[in-house]
N, C-alpha and C positions, 0 to 999 in steps of 0.2 A: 498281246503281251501287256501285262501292267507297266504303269511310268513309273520308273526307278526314281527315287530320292534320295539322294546323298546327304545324309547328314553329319560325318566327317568334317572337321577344316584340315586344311592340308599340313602336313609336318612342314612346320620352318623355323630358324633361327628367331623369327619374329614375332612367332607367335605368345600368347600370355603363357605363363607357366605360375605353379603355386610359391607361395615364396619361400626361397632356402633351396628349392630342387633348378638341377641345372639347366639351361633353355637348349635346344633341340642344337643337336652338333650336327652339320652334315658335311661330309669331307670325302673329295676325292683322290686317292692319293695314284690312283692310275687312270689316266683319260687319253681317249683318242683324240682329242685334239692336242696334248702334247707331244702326240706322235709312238703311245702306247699302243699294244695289239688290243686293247679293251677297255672301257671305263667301269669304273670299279666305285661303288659308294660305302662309306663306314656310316654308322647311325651313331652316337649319343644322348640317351636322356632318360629322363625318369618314366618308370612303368606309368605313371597317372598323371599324362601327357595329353593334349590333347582329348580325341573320345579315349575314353579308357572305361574298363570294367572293375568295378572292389570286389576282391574275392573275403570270405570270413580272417582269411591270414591276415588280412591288414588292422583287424582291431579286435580280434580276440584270440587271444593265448589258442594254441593247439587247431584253428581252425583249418580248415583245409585251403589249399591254392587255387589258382585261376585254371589250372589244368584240369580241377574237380569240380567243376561246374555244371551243371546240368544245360546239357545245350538245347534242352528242348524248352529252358523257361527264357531261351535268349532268341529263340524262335516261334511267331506268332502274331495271334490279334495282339492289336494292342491301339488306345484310343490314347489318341493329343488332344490332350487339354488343355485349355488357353484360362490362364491365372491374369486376373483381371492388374489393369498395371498400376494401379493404387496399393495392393499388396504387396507389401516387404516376406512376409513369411507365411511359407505355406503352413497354416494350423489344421489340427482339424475341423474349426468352423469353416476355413474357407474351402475346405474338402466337400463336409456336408453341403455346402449350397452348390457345387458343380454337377450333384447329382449323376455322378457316374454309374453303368450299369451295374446290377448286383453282379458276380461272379465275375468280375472283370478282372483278367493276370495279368495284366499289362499296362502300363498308364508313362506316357513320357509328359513333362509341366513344360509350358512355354508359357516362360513368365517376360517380366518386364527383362530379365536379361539377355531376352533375345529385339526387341525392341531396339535397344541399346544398343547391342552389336559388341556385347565383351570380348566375346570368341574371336572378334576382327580384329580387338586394341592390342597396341603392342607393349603393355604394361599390365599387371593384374590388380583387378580394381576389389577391394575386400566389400565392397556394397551393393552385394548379391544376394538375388533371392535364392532361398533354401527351404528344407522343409524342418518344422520347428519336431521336438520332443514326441507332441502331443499327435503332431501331424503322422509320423512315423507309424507311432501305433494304433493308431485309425485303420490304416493300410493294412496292416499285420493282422488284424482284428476283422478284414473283410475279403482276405485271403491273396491280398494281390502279390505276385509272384514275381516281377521284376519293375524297378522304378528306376523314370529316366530324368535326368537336369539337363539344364542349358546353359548350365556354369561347369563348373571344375569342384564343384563338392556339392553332395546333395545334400549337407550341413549347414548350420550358420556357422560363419566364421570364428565366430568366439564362443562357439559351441558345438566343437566337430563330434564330440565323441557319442553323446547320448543318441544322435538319431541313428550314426553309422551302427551302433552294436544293436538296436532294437531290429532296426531290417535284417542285418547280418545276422543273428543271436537265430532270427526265426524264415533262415533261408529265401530272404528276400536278392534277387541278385539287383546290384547297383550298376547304373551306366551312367557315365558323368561326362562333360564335355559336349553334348548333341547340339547341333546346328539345326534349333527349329523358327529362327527367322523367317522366312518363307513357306512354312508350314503349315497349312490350314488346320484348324484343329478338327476333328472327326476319327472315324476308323480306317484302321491300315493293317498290313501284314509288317511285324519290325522284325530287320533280320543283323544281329550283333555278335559276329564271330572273332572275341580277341585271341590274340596269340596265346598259343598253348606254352607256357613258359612253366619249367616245370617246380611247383610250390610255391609260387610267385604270390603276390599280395594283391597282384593287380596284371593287365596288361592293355597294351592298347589294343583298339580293335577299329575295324569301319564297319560302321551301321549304317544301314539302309532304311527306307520305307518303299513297300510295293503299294502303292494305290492302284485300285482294279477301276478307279474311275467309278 
């Protein structure tokens, strides 16, 4: 059996969320330790929580939902790549020099905001790497099929829109949130099943990695 990788952080009240969207509600209003026949849990929070997936509905007019996603570009090789931690923004120069395989669908960055350990703070910190404009259509340009972060936008911050609609515009699927701290960089099998929410913009999901060692 390959060793499972959890790249998830776990839903909690504490964990960062984007700013304006609500932080993760978790509530019991029926529990056996109050002497209920069962414990019962309610969720609250935003679809792009945590790991979560962009579906085209979140930034272009008419696109389709997270329910219309091709699950087979969410399943697959796919190579981690380790974004040297001097980098602020992924461009396409720092693309070109990681020399990834040609034909490659798959690519998750593990940049300096896994280093950091954003994913762990319990505030969100806007000085995150992302991938720039130019980065965006690089990737789209060499056919790659789904892109993963290690923050909560695979945008910069005061530049969300342009890279989300060039991936999205040309059926790139986005995973955002991944926990690649302890991730070697190399090849793996990534497996990213978010909730089927139906015309959603987005939803969460837990992603894996299968290393065959």
């Amino acid at each position: 059996m390959p060793k499972i990788i959890d790249l998830s952080p776990t839903l909690s009240p504490e964990m960062p969320v984007w700013p304006g969207d609500p932080h993760v509600d978790l509530r019991r209003p029926y529990q056996l330790a109050q002497g209920d026949d069962f414990t019962l849990t309610t969720l609250r929070m935003s679809a792009h929580t945590g790991t979560h997936v962009d579906a085209p509905a979140h930034y272009l007019q008419g696109g389709v939902g997270v329910d219309a996603l091709p699950l087979d570009a969410l399943v697959g090789p796919a190579r981690v790549a380790a974004i040297p931690n001097h980098v602020t923004t992924i461009t396409a120069e720092v693309l070109s020099d990681l020399m990834l395989p040609p034909g490659l669908q798959r690519v998750l960055f593990r940049t300096r905001n896994s280093a950091r350990r954003l994913l762990d703070a319990p505030s969100f910190d806007a000085d995150f790497v992302a991938i720039a404009e130019d980065g965006a259509e690089w990737l789209v340009q060499r056919g790659v099929r789904l892109v993963g972060v290690d923050y909560l936008s695979v945008a910069p911050y005061n530049a969300l829109a342009a890279t989300h609609r060039i991936l999205l515009e040309s059926g790139v699927v986005i995973v955002e949130g991944l926990n690649l701290a302890d991730v070697a960089p190399g090849d793996y099998t990534f497996v990213c099943l978010p909730l089927k929410l139906k015309d959603a913009d987005g939803a969460p999901a837990r992603a894996i990695l299968l290393d065959e060692g």
